[in-house]
C-alpha positions, 0 to 999 in steps of 0.5 A: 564753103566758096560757091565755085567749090568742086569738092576737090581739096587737094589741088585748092588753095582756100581754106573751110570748115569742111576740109582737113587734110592734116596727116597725122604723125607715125605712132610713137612720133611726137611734135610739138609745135610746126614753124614754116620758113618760107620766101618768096624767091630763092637765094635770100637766106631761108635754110641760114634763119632755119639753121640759126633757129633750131639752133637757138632754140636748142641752146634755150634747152628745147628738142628741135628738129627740121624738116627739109621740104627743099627736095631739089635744093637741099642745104640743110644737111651741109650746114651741119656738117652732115652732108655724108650721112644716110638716114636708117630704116627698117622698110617702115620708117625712117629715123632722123640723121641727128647733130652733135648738138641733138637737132633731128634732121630729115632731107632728101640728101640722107635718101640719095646714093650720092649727096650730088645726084639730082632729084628729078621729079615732078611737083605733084612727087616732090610734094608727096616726098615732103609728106612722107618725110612727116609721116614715116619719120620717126620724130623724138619728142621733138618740142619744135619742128621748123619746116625748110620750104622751097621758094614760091608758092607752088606744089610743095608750100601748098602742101605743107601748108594744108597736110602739117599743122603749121603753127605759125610761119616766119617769111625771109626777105633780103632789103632789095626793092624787088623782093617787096613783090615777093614777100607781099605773094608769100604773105598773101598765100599765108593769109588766103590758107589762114596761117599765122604768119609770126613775123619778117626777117631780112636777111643780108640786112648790112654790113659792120664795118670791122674798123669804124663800125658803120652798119654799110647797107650793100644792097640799099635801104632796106623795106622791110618796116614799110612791109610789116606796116602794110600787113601789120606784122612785126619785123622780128630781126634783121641779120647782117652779113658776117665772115664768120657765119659764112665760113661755119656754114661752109664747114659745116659748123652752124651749131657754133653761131652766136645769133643775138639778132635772132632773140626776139625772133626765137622769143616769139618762137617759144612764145608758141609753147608757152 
């Protein structure tokens, strides 16, 4: 234990053999394996690769849900084109709102009167929020459970990070050059809590041309090789910008994407199980 310790493991990053702060699941729920999605700052594809892999591993045969831990933000249920929908309780617990396809979702919008209405909270609330949605949902035999957090480093990824047994974590990043400061902070927090981190993927990587084929990197060369070099962890897939991905998520299909770019990172996913 750290020598500065003051014994107060909620409000401490660090990471000891005297502290375990995991909360355990409702009985009768029942997970599997717990993936993280995290960045370092907002707006660079988070809630698309949380999509896309639940996706992808339900199509491989295996139960997967997401957790929304984006309180103020959410995306998640839109992409699924289940943004209307409330998820059901009997003053106890909740039951996940469920895809055409069987992914259990759990999101604040499900809780909301109306899905626009904003959530205006504090931190130390948002997170407890995000706690609840782990331990008073009642999750089915659910083999993979992919974790939707915020961007950053604060109140909420700190809690997931000590309060779920976060088997892994995936951090996304976009190729511009100041992303680099970002994700190098997001990696950093994972190796400070002893987290696994299973891999990058860019997001936004480029642009095929639809005539000649030509990959157009719009926001210039990507970094992210020299990242995973400097931390020694694996590029796991780069994605490109499509027309077509950006109009099923606007209406709501994102169940009918073909994602090959994303094999080997659904590969290292399942990995986790074997």
């Amino acid at each position: 234990m750290a020598e500065e310790c003051n014994h107060d493991c909620g409000s401490c990053g660090k990471s000891c053999e005297q502290r375990d702060l995991h909360v355990n699941l409702r009985a009768g729920s029942s997970v599997k394996k717990v993936i993280g999605i995290v960045s370092g700052k907002g707006g660079v594809g988070k809630s698309l690769v949380t999509s896309l892999l639940a996706c992808k591993m339900t199509q491989k045969g295996y139960k997967t849900a997401i957790l929304d831990a984006d309180i103020t933000g959410p995306s998640i249920p839109e992409s699924f084109g289940v943004g209307m929908s409330r998820a059901e309780g009997d003053g106890e617990s909740l039951n996940p709102v469920i895809t055409d396809s069987g992914i259990q979702l759990m999101s604040m919008n499900f809780l909301l009167q109306n899905e626009n209405d904003p959530v205006i909270w504090r931190g130390p609330v948002i997170a407890g929020a995000v706690k609840q949605f782990w331990t008073d949902v009642n999750w089915k035999d659910v083999d993979f459970m992919f974790v939707d957090m915020p961007p950053g480093t604060g109140d909420v990824p700190l809690t997931v990070f000590q309060s779920l047994p976060i088997d892994g974590i995936i951090i996304v990043s976009s190729p511009q050059q100041l992303v680099r400061v970002i994700v190098e902070k997001a990696v950093k927090m994972a190796q400070l809590m002893n987290i696994p981190i299973l891999g990058l993927v860019e997001n936004m990587s480029y642009v095929k041309c639809p005539d000649c084929g030509k990959e157009i990197t719009v926001f210039g060369k990507s970094n992210i090789e020299k990242i995973a070099e400097s931390f020694k962890i694996p590029v796991l897939a780069k994605i490109p910008m499509e027309e077509s991905t950006s109009r099923a998520i606007d209406s709501g299909d994102v169940e009918s994407i073909e994602s090959p770019y994303l094999d080997k990172a659904s590969s290292v996913v399942e990995d986790l199980l074997k």
